[in-house]
C-alpha positions as CSV (number, residue, x, y, z in Angstrom):
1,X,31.8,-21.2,-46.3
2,X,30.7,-22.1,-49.8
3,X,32.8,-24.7,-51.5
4,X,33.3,-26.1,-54.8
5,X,34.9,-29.4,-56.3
6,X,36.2,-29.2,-59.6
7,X,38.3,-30.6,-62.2
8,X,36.2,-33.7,-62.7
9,X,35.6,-35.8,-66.1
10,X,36.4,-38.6,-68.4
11,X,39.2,-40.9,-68.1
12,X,40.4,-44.5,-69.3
13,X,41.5,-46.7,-66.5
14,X,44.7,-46.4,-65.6
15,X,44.3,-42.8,-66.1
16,X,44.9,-39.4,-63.7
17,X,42.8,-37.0,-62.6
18,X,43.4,-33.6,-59.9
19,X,40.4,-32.2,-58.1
20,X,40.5,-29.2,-56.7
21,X,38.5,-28.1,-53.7
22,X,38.3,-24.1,-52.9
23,X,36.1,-21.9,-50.8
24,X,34.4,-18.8,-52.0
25,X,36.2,-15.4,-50.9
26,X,38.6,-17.1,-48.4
27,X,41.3,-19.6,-47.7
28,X,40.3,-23.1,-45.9
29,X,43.0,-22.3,-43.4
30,X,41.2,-22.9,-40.3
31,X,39.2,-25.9,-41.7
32,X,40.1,-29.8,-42.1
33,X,39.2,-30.5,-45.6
34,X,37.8,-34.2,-46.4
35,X,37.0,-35.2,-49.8
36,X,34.2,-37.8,-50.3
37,X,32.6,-39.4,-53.0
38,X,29.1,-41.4,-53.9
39,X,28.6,-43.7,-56.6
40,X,25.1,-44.0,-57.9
41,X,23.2,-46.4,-55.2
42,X,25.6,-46.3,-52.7
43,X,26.3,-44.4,-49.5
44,X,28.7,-41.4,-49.7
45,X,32.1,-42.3,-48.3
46,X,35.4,-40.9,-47.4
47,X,38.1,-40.9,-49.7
48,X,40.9,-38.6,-47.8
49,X,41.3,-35.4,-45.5
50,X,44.1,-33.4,-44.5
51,X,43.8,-31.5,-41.1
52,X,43.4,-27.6,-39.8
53,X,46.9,-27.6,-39.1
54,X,48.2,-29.0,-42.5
55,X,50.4,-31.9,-40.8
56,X,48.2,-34.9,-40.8
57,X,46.5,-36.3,-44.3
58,X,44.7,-39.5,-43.8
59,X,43.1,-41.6,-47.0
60,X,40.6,-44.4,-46.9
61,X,42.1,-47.8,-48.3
62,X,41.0,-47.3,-51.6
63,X,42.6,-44.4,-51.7
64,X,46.2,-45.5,-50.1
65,X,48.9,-45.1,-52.4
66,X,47.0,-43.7,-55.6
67,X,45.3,-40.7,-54.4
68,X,47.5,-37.2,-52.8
69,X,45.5,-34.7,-50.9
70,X,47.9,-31.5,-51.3
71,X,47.5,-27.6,-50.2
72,X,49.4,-24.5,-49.8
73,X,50.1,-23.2,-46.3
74,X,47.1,-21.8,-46.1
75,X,44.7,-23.7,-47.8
76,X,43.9,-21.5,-51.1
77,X,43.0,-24.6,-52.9
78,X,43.0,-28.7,-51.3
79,X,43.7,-30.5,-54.5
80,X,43.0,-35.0,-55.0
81,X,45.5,-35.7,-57.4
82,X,43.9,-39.0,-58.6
83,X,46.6,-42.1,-60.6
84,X,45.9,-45.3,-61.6
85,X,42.0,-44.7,-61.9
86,X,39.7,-47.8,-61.7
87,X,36.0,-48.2,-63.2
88,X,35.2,-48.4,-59.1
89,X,37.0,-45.0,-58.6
90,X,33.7,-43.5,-60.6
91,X,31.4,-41.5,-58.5
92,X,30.7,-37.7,-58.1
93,X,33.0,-36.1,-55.7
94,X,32.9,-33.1,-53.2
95,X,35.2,-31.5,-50.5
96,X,33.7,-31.1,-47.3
97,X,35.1,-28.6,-44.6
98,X,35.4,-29.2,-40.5
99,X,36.0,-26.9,-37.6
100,X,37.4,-30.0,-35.4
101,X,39.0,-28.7,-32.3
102,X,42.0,-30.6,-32.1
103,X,44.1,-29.1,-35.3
104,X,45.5,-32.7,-35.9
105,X,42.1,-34.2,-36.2
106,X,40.6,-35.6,-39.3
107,X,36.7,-37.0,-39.2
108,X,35.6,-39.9,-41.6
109,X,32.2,-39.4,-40.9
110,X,30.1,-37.4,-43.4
111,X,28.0,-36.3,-41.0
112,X,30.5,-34.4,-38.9
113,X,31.6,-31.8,-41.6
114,X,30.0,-28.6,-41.6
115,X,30.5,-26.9,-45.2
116,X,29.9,-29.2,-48.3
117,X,30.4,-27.8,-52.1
118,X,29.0,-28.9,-55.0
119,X,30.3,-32.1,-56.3
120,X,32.3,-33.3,-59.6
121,X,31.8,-35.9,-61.5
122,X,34.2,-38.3,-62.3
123,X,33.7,-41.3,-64.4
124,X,36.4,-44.1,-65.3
125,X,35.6,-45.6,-68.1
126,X,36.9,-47.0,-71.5
């Protein structure tokens, strides 16, 4: 499964941004998609996920109540609609993709996703 983040770029705090995550060839529609970012000099974290089945969407903190992880039914695209951007929010981002077993689950842990894309930069700044 190749991946790739996009939709990354420049933006003034208090500004919006929408990532897209889509595979190459194919739908995610049998993946739990978690997007993660890494700003320079620290370690990469989570940032949200939504699960195989499509019900569950989690978000770290940080994330809660600015950020939307969103998707058709079949996962053509797994978008991060990103509001109310902070300088902290800067970091490159990538989508990640999971075979978990249970289709409710949703990992946190970098280390436990299978298919990472490229990432996209995204920097908050004025």
């Amino acid at each position: 499964v190749q991946l790739q983040a996009s939709g990354g770029g420049l933006v003034q705090p208090g500004g919006s941004l929408r990532l897209s995550c889509t595979a190459s060839g194919r739908t995610l529609v049998s993946h739990a998609v978690g997007w993660f970012r890494q700003a320079p000099g620290k370690e990469r974290e989570f940032v949200g996920g939504i699960s195989r089945n499509g019900e569950v969407k989690v978000y770290a903190d940080s994330a809660k109540g600015r950020f939307t992880i969103s998707s058709d039914n079949v996962k053509t695209t797994v978008d991060l609609q990103m509001n109310s951007l902070q300088v902290e929010d800067t970091a490159i981002y990538y989508c990640a993709a999971d075979l978990p077993r249970a289709s409710d689950y949703i990992s946190r842990i970098p280390g436990q996703y299978d298919y990472w894309g490229h990432g996209t930069l995204v920097t908050v700044s004025s």
